[in-house]
PDB file of N, CA, C and O in Angstrom:
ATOM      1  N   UNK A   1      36.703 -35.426  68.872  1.00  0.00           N
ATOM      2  CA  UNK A   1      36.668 -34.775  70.163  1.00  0.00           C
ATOM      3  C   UNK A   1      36.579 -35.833  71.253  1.00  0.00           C
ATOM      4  O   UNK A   1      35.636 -36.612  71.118  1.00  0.00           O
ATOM      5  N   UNK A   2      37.451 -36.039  72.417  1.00  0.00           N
ATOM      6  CA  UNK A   2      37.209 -37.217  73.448  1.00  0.00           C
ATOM      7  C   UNK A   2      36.386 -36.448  74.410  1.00  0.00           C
ATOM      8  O   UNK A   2      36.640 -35.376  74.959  1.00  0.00           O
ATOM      9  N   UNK A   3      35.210 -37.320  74.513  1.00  0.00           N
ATOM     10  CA  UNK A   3      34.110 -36.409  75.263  1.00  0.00           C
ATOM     11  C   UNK A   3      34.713 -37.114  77.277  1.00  0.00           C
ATOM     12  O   UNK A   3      34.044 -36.820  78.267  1.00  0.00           O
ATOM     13  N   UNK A   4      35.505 -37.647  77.328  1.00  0.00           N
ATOM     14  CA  UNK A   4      36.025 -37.715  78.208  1.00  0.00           C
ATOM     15  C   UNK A   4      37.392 -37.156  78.818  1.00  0.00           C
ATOM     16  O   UNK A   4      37.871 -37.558  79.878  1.00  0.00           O
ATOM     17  N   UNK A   5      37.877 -36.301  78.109  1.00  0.00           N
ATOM     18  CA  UNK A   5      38.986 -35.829  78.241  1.00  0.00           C
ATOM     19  C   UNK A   5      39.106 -34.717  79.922  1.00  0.00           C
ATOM     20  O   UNK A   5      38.205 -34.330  80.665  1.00  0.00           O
ATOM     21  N   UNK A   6      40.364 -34.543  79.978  1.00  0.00           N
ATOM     22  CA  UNK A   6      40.486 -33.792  81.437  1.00  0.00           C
ATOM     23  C   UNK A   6      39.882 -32.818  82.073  1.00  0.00           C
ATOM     24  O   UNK A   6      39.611 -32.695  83.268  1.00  0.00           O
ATOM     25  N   UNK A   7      39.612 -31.840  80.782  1.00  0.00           N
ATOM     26  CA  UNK A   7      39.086 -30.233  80.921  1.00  0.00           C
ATOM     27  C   UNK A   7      37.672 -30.871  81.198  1.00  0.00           C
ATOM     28  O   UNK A   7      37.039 -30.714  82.243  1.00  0.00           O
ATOM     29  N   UNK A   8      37.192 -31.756  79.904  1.00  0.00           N
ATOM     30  CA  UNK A   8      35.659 -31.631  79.874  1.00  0.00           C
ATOM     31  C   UNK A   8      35.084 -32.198  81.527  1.00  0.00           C
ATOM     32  O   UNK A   8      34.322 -31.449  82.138  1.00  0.00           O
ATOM     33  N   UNK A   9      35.413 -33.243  82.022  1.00  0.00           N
ATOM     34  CA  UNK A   9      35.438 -33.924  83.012  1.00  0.00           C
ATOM     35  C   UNK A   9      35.896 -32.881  84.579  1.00  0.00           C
ATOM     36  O   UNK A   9      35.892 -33.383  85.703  1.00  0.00           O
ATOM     37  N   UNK A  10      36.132 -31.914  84.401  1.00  0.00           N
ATOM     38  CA  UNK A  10      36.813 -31.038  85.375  1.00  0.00           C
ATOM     39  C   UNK A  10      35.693 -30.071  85.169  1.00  0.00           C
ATOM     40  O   UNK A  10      34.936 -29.870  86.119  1.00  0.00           O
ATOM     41  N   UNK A  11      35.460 -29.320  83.801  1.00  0.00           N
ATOM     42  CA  UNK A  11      34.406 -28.739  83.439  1.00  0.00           C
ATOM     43  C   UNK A  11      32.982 -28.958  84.444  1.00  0.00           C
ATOM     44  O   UNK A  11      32.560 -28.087  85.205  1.00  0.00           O
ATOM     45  N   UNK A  12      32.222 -30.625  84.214  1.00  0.00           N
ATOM     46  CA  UNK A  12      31.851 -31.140  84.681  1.00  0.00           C
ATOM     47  C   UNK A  12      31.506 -31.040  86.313  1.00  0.00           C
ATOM     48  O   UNK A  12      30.489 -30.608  86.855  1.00  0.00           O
ATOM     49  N   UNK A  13      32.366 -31.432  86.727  1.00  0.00           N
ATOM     50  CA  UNK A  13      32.840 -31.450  88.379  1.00  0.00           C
ATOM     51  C   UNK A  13      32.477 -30.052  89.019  1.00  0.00           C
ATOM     52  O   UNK A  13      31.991 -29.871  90.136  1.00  0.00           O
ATOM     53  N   UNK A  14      32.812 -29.112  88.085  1.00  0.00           N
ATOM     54  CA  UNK A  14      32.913 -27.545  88.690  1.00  0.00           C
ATOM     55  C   UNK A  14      31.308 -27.349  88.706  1.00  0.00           C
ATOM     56  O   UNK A  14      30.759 -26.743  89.627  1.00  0.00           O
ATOM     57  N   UNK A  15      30.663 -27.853  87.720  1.00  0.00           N
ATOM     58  CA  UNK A  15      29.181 -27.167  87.913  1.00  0.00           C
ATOM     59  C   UNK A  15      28.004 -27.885  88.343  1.00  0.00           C
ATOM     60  O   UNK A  15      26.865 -27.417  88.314  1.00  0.00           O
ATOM     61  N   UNK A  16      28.389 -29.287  88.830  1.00  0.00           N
ATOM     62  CA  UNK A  16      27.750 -30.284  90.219  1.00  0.00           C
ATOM     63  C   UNK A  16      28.582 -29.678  91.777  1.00  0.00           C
ATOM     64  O   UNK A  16      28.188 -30.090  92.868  1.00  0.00           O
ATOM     65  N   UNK A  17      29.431 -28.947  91.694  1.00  0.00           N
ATOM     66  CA  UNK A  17      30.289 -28.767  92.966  1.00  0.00           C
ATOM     67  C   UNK A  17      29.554 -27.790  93.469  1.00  0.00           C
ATOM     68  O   UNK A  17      28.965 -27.739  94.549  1.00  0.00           O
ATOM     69  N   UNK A  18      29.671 -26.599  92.150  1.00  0.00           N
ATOM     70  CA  UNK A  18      29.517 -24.931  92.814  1.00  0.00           C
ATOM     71  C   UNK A  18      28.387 -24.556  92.132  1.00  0.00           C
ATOM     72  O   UNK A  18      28.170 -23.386  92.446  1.00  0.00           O
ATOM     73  N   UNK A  19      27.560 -24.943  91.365  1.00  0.00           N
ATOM     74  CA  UNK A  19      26.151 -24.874  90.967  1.00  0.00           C
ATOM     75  C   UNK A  19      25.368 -25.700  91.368  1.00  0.00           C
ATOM     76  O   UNK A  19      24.482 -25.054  91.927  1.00  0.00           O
ATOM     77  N   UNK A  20      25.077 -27.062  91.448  1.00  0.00           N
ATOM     78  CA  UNK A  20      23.778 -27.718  91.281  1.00  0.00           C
ATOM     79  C   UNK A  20      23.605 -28.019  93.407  1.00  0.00           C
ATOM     80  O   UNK A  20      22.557 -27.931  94.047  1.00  0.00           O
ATOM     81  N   UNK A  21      24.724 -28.290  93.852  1.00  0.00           N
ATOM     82  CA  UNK A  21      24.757 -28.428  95.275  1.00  0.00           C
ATOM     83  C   UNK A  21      24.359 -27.380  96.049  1.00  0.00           C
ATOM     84  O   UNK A  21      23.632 -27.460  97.040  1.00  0.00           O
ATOM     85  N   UNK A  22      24.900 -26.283  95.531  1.00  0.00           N
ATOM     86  CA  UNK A  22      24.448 -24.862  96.297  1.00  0.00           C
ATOM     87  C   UNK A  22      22.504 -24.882  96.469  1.00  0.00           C
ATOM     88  O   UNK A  22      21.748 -24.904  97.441  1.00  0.00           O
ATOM     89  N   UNK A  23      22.337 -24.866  95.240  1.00  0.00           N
ATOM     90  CA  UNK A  23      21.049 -24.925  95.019  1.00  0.00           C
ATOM     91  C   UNK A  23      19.946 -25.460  95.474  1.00  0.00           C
ATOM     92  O   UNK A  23      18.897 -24.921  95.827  1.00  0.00           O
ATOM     93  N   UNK A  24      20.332 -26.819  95.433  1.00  0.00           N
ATOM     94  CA  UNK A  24      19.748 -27.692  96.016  1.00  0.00           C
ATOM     95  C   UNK A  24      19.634 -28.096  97.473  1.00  0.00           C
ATOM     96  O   UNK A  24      18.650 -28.703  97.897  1.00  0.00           O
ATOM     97  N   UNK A  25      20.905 -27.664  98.408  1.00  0.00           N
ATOM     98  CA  UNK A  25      20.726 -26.995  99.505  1.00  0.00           C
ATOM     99  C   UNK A  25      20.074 -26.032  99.837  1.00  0.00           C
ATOM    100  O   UNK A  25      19.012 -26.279 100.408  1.00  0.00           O
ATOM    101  N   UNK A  26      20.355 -24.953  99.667  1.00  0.00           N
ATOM    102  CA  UNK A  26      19.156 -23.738  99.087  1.00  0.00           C
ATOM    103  C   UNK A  26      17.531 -24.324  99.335  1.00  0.00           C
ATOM    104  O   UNK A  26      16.973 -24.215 100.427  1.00  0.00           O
ATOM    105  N   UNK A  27      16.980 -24.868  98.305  1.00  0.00           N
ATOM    106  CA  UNK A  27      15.920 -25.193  98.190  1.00  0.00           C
ATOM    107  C   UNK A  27      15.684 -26.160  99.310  1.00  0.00           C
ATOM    108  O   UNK A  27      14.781 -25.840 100.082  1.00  0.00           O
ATOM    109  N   UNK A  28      16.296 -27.240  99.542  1.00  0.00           N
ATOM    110  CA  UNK A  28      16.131 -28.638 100.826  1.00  0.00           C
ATOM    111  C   UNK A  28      16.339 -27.708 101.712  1.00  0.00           C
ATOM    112  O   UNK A  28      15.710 -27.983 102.734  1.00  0.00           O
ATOM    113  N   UNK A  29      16.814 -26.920 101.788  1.00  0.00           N
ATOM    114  CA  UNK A  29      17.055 -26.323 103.780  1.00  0.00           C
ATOM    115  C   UNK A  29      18.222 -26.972 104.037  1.00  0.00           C
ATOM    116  O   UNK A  29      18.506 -27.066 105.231  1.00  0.00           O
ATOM    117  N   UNK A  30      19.283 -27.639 102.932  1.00  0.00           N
ATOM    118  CA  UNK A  30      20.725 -28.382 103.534  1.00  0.00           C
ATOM    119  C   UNK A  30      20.207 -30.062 102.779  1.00  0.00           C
ATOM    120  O   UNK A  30      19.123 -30.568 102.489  1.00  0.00           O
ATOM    121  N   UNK A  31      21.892 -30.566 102.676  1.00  0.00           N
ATOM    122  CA  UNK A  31      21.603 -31.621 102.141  1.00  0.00           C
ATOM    123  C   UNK A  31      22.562 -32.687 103.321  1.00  0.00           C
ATOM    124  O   UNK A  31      23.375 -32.209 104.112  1.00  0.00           O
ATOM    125  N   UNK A  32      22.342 -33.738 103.246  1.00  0.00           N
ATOM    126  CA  UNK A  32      23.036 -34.978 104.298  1.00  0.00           C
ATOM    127  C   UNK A  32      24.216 -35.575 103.037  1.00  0.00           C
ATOM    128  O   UNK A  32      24.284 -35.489 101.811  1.00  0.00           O
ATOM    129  N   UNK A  33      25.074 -36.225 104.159  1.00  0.00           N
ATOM    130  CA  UNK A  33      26.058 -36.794 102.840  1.00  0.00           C
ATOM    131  C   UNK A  33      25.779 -37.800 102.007  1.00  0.00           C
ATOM    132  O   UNK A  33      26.365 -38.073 100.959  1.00  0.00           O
ATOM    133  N   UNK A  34      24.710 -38.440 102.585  1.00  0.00           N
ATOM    134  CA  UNK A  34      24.174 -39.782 101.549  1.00  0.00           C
ATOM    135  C   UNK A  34      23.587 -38.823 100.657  1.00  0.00           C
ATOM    136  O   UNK A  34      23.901 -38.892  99.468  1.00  0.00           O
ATOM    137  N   UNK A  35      22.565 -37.698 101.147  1.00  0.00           N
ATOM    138  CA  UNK A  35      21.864 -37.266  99.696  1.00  0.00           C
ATOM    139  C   UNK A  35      22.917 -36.600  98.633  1.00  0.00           C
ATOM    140  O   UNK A  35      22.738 -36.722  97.421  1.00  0.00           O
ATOM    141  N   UNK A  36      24.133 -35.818  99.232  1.00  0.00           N
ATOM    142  CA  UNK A  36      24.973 -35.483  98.050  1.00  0.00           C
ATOM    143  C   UNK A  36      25.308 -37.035  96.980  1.00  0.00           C
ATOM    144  O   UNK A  36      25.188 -37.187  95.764  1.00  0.00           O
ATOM    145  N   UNK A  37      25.774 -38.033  98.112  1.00  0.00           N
ATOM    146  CA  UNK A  37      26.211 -39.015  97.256  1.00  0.00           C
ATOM    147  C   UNK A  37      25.432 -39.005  95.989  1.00  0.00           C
ATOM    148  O   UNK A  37      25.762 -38.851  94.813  1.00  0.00           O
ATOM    149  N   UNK A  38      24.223 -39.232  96.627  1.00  0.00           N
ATOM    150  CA  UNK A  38      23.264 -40.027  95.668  1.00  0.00           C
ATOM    151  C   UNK A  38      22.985 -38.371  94.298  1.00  0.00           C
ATOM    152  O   UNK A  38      22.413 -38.586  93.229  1.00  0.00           O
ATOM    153  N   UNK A  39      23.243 -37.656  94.480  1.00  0.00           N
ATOM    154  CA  UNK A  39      23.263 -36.327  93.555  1.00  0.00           C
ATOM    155  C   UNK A  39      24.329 -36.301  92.746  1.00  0.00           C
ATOM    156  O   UNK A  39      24.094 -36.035  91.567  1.00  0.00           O
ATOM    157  N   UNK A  40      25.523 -36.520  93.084  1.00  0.00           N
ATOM    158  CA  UNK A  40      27.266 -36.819  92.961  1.00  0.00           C
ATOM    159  C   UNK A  40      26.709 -38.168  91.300  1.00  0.00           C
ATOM    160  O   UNK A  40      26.868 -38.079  90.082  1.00  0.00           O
ATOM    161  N   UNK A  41      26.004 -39.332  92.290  1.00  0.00           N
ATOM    162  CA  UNK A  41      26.108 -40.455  91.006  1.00  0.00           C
ATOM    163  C   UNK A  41      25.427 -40.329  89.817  1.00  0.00           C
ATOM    164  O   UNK A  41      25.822 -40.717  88.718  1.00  0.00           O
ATOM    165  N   UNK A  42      24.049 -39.591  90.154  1.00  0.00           N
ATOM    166  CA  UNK A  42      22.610 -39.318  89.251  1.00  0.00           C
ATOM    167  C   UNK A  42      23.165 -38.287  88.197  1.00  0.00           C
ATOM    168  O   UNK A  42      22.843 -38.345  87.010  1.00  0.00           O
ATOM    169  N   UNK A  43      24.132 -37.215  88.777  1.00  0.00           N
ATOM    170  CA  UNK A  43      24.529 -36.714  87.320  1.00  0.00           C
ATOM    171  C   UNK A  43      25.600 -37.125  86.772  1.00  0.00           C
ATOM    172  O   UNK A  43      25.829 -36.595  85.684  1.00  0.00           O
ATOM    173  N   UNK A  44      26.582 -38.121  87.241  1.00  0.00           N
ATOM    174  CA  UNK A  44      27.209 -38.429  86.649  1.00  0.00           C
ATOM    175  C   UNK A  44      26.917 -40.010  85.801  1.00  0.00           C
ATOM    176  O   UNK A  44      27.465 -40.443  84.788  1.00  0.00           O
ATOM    177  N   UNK A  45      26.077 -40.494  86.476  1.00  0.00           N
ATOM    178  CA  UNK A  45      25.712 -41.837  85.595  1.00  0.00           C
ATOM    179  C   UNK A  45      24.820 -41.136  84.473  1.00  0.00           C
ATOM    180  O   UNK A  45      25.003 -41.591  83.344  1.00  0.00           O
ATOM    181  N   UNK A  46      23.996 -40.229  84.575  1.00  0.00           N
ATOM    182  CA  UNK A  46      22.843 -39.903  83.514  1.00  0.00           C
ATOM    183  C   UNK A  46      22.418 -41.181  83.071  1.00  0.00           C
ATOM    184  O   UNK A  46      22.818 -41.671  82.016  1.00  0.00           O
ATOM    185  N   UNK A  47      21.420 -41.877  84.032  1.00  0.00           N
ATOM    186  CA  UNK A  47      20.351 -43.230  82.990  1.00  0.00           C
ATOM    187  C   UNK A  47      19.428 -42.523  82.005  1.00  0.00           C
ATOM    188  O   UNK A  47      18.968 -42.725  80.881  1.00  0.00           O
ATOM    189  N   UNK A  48      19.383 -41.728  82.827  1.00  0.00           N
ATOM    190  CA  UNK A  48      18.465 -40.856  81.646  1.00  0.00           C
ATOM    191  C   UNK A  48      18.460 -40.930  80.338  1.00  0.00           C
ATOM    192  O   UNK A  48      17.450 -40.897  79.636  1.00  0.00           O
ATOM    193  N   UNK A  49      20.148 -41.083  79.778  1.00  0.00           N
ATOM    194  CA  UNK A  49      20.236 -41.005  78.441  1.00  0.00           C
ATOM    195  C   UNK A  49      20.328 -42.496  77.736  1.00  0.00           C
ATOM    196  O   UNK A  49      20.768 -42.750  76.614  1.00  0.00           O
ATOM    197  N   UNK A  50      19.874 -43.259  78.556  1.00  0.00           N
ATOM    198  CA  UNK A  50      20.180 -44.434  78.273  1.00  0.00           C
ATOM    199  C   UNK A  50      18.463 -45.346  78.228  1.00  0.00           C
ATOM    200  O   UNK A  50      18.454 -46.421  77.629  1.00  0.00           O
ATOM    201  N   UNK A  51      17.630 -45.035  78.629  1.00  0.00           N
ATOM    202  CA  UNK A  51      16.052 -45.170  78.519  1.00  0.00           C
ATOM    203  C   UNK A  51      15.789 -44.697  77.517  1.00  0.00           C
ATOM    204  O   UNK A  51      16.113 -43.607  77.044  1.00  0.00           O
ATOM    205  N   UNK A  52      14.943 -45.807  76.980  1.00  0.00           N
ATOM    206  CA  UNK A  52      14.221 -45.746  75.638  1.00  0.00           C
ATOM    207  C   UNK A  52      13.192 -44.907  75.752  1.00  0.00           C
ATOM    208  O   UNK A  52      12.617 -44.911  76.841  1.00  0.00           O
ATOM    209  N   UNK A  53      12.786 -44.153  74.881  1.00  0.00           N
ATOM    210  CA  UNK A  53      11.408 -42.474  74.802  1.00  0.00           C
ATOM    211  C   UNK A  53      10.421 -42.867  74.076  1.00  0.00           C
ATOM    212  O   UNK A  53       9.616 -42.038  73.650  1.00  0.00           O
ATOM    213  N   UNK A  54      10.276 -44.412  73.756  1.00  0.00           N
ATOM    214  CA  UNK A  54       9.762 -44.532  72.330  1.00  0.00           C
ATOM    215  C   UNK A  54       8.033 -44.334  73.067  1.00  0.00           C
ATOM    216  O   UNK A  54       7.894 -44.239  74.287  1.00  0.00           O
ATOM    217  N   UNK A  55       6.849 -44.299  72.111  1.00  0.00           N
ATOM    218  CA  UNK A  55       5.516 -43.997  72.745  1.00  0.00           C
ATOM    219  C   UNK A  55       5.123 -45.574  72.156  1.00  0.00           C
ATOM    220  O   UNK A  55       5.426 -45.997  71.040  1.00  0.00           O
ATOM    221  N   UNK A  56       4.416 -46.267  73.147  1.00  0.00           N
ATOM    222  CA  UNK A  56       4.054 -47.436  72.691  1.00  0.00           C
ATOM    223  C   UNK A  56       2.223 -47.747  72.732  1.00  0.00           C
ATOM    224  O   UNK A  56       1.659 -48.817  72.503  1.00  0.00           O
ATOM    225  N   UNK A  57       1.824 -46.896  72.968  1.00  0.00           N
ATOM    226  CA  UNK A  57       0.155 -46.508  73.190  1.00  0.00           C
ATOM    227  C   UNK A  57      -0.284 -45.685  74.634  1.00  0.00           C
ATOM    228  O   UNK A  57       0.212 -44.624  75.012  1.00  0.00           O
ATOM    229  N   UNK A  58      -1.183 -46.347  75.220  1.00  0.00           N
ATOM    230  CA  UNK A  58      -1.808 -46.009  76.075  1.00  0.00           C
ATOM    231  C   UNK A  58      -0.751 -46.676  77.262  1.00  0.00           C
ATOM    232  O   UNK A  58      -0.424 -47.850  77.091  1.00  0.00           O
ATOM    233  N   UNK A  59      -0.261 -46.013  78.353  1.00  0.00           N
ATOM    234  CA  UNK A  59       0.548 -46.605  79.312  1.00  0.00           C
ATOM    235  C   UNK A  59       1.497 -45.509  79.731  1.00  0.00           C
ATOM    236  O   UNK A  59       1.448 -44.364  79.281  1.00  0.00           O
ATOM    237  N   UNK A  60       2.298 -45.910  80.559  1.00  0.00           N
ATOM    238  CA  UNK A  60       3.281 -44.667  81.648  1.00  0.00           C
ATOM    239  C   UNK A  60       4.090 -43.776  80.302  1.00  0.00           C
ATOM    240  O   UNK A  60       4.695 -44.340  79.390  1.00  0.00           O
ATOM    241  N   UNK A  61       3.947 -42.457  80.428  1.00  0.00           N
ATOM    242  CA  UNK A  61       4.854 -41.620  79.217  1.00  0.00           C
ATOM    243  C   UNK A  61       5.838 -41.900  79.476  1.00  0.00           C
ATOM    244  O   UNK A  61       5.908 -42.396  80.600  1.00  0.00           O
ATOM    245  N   UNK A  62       6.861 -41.819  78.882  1.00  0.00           N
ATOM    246  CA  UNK A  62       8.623 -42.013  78.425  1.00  0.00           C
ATOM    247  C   UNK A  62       9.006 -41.291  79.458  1.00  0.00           C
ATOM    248  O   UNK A  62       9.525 -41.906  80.389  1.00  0.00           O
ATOM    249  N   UNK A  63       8.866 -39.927  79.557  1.00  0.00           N
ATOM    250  CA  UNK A  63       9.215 -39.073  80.768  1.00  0.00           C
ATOM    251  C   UNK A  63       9.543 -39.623  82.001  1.00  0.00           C
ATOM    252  O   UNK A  63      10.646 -39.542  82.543  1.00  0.00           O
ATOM    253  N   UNK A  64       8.123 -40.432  82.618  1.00  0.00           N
ATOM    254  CA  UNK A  64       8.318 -41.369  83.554  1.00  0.00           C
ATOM    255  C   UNK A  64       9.081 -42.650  83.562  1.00  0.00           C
ATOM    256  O   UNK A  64       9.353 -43.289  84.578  1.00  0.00           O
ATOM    257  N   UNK A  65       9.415 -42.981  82.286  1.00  0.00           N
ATOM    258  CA  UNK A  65      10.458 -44.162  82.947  1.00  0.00           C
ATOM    259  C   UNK A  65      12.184 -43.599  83.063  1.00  0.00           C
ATOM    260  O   UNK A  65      13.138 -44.251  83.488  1.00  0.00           O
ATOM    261  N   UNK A  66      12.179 -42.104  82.503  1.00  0.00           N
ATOM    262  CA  UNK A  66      13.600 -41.465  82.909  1.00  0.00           C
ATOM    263  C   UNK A  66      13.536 -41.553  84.349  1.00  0.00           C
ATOM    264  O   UNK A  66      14.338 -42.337  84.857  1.00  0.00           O
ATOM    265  N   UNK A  67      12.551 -40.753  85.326  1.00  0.00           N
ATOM    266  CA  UNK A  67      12.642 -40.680  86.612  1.00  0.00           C
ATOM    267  C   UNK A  67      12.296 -41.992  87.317  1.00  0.00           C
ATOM    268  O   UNK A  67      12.282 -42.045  88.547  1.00  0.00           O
ATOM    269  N   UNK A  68      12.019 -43.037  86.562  1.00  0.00           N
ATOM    270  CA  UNK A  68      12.344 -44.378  87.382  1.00  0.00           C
ATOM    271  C   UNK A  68      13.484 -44.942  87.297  1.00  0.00           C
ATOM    272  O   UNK A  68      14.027 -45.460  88.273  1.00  0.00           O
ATOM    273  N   UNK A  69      14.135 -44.908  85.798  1.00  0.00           N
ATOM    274  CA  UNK A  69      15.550 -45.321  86.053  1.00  0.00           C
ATOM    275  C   UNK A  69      16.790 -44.554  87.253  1.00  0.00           C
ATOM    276  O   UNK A  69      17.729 -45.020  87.899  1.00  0.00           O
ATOM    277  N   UNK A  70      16.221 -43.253  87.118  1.00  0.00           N
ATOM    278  CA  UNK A  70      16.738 -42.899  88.428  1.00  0.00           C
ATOM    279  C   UNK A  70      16.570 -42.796  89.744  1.00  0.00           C
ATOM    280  O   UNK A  70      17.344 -42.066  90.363  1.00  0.00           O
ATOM    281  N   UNK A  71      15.742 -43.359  90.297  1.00  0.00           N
ATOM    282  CA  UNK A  71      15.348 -44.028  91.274  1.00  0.00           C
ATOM    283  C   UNK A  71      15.717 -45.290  91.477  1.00  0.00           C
ATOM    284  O   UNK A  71      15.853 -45.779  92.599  1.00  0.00           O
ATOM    285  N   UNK A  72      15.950 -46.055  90.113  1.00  0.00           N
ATOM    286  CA  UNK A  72      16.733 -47.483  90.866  1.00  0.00           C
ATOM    287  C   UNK A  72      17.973 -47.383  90.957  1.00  0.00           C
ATOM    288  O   UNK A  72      18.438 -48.123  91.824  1.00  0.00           O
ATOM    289  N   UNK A  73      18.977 -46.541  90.215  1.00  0.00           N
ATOM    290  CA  UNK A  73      19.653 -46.005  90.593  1.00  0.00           C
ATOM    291  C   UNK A  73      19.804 -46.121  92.117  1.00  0.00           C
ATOM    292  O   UNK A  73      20.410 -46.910  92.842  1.00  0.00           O
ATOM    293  N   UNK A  74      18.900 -44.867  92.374  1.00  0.00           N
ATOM    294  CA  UNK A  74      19.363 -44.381  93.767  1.00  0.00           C
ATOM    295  C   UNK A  74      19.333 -45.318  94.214  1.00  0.00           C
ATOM    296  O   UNK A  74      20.457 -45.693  94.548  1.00  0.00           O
ATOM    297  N   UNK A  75      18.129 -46.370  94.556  1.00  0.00           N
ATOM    298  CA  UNK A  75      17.956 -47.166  95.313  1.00  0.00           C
ATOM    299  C   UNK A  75      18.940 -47.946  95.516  1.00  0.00           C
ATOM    300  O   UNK A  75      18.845 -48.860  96.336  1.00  0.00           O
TER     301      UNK A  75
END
């Protein structure tokens, strides 16, 4: 299966366009064009899936270093 192929990638596009933007306007009271940008890259880069989950003792949960990789991201 090419997980990059036309449909899937169009697929994609349709439900950051007409789902996740609506929403999130919705909720913000409106979004600016830098904040779409930065919404536009965060789901399409997903660092998320790319941060390690592993538990290494006492220290920041895994959880939290997903929402830091996306923050440097943004940044």
């Amino acid at each position: 299966m090419n997980a990059t192929g036309p449909d899937l990638i169009l697929q994609r596009w349709n439900v950051i366009q007409y789902d996740l933007i609506p929403i999130l306007a919705h909720e913000l009271g409106g979004l600016t064009p830098k904040l779409k940008q930065v919404i536009y890259t965060l789901e399409w880069v997903r660092i998320e899936e790319f941060v390690a989950s592993s538990w290494c003792g006492i220290g920041r949960p895994p959880l939290e270093r997903a929402w830091l990789a996306n923050a440097f991201v943004a940044k």
